[in-house]
C-alpha positions in Angstrom: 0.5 8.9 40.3 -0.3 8.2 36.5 -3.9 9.1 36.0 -2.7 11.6 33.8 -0.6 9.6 31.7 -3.6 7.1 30.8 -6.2 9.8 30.4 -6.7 12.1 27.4 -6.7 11.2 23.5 -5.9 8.2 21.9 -2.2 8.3 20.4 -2.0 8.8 16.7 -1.9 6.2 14.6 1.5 4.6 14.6 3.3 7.2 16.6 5.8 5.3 19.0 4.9 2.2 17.5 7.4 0.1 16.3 7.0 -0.8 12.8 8.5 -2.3 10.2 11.1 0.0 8.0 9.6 3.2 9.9 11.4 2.9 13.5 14.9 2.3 15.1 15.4 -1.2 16.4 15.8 -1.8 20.3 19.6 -3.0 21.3 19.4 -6.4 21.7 21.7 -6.1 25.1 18.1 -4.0 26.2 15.1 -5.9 27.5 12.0 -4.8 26.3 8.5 -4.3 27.7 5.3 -4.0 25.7 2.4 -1.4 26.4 -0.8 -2.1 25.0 -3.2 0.6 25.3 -4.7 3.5 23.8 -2.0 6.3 25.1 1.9 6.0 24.7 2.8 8.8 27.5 2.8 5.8 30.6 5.0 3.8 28.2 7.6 6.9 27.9 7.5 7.6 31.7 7.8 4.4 32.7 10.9 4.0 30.0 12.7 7.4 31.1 12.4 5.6 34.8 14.1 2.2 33.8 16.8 3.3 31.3 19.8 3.0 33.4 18.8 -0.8 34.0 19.0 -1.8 30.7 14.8 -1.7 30.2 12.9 0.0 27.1 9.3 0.9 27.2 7.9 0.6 24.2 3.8 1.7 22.7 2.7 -1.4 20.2 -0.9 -1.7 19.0 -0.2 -5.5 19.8 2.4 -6.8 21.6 5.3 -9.4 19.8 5.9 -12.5 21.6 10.0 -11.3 21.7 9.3 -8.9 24.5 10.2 -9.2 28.5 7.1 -8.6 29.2 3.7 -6.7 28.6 1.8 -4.0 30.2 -1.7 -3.6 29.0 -3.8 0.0 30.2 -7.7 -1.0 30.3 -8.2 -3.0 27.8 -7.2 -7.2 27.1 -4.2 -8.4 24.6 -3.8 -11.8 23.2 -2.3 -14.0 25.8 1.5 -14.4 25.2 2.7 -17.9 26.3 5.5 -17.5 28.7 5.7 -13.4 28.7 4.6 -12.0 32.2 1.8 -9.9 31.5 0.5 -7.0 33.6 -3.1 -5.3 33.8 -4.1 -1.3 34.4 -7.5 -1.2 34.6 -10.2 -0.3 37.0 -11.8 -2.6 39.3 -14.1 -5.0 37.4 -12.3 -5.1 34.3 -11.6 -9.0 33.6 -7.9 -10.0 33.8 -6.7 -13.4 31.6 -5.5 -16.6 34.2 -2.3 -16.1 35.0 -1.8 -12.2 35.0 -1.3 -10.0 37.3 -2.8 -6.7 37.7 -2.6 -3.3 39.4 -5.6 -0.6 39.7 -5.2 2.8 38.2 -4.1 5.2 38.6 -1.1 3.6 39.3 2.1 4.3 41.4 5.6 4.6 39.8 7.7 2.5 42.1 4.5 -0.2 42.5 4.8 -0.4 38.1 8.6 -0.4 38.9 8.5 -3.5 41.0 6.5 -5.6 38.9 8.8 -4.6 36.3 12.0 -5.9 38.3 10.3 -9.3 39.1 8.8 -9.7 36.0 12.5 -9.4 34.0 13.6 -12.0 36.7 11.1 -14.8 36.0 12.7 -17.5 33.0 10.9 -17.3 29.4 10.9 -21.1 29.0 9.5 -24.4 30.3 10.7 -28.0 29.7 8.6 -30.9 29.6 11.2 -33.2 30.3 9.1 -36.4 30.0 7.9 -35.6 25.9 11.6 -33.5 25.9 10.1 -30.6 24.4 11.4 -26.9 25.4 8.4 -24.8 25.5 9.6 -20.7 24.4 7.3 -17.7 23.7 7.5 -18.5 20.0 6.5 -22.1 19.7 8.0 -25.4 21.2 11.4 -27.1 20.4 12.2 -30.8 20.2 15.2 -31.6 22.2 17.4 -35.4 22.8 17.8 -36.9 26.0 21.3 -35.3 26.4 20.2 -31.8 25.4 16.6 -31.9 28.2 19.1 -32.9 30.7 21.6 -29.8 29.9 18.6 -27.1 28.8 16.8 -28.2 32.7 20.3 -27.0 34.6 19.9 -23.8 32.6 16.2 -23.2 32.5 16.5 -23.3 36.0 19.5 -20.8 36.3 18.0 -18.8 33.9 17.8 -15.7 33.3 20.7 -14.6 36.0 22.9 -17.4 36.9 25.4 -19.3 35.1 26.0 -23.0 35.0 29.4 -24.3 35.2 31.1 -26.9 32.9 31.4 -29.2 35.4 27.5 -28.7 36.4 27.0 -29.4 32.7 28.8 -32.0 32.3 27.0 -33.7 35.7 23.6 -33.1 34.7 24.3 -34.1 30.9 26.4 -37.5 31.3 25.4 -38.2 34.7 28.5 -38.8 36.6 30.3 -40.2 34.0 34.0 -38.6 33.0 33.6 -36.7 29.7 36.3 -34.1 28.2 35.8 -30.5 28.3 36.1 -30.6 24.5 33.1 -33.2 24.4 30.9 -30.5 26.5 31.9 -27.7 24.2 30.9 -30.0 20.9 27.2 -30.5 22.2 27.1 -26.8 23.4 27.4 -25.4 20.1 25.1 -27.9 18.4 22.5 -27.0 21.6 23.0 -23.5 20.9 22.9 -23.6 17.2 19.3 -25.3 17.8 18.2 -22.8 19.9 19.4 -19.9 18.1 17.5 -21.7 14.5 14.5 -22.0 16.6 14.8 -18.4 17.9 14.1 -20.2 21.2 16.8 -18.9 23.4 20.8 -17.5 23.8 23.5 -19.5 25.1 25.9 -17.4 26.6 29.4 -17.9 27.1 30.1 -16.8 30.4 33.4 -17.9 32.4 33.5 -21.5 32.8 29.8 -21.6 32.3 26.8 -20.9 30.0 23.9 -18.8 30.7 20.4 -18.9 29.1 19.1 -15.4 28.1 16.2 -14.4 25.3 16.5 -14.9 22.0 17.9 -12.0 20.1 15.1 -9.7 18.4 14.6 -10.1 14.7 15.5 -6.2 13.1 12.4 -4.5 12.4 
């Protein structure tokens, strides 16, 4: 149980929070969750529990929009377009459309699980018909080619990859095109994304993979 790690004084100011020029950045091979709240101890617990799968913790005063995902303890956060978003609070306390929520004191392996499906779920939506790649950050403009490759990856993402020849399918539509011809619009896809801080495209194999844009250093 975690009553005790939510109960007690508030944190001090700017202890375990990440800020600029005072803290060590988080690897950008780890995924990140957010905790908003007014103690950082559930935040460290929670961290030591999910370190060997590649998951950091970490206490913010307000949550960035390049985390996995967010954990706020009894009290509401701006809503974070895209980022799964988790609340700790008592019955009664008001959760935003779209969250989910768990009562405290919470349970380890129920905080756990959210955790796991939470990472799983993709960090982008495509509106194919306006072409527009929707990310935590803002919203990309994409051309008719590049909706048709981005909507084979979106929905591979975050743990599949995409073959060249699924690629090249979705993109030309059944028409022959040369490895080399795939490769050329890759790199100017991924180019876009990585400008827009939208996404990764991952080399992997034969195939690409969509993951998170890398963190900016703080």
């Amino acid at each position: 149980m975690f009553a005790a790690a939510v109960a007690g004084s508030p944190t001090p100011p700017g202890k375990f929070c990440r800020l600029p020029g005072r803290n060590r950045r988080v690897s950008d091979t780890v995924r990140e969750i957010a905790f908003v709240g007014p103690d950082h101890r559930l935040a460290e617990v929670l961290s030591r529990a999910l370190a060997g799968e590649g998951v950091a913790a970490t206490w913010y005063a307000a949550a960035p929009p390049t985390v996995a995902a967010v954990i706020c303890v009894g009290a509401a956060v701006t809503p974070l377009p895209l980022v799964p978003t988790l609340l700790l609070a008592p019955d009664g306390v008001p959760a935003e459309p779209g969250w989910d929520r768990l009562p405290l004191p919470v349970r380890l392996p129920e905080l756990k699980a959210w955790c796991v499906k939470a990472l799983a779920q993709p960090r982008w939506r495509l509106d194919a018909a306006a072409r527009h790649l929707h990310h935590p950050t803002g919203s990309l403009r994409l051309t008719e080619l590049e909706a048709r490759l981005i909507a084979v990856l979106v929905a591979a993402a975050p743990t599949q990859t995409v073959s060249g020849d699924q690629l090249i399918a979705a993109g030309w539509q059944g028409r022959s095109v040369l490895r080399a011809t795939l490769a050329t619009h890759i790199h100017r896809l991924r180019r876009k994304l990585e400008e827009a801080g939208a996404a990764q495209l991952e080399r992997d194999g034969d195939g690409y993979r969509l993951l998170a844009p890398n963190r900016p250093g703080v």
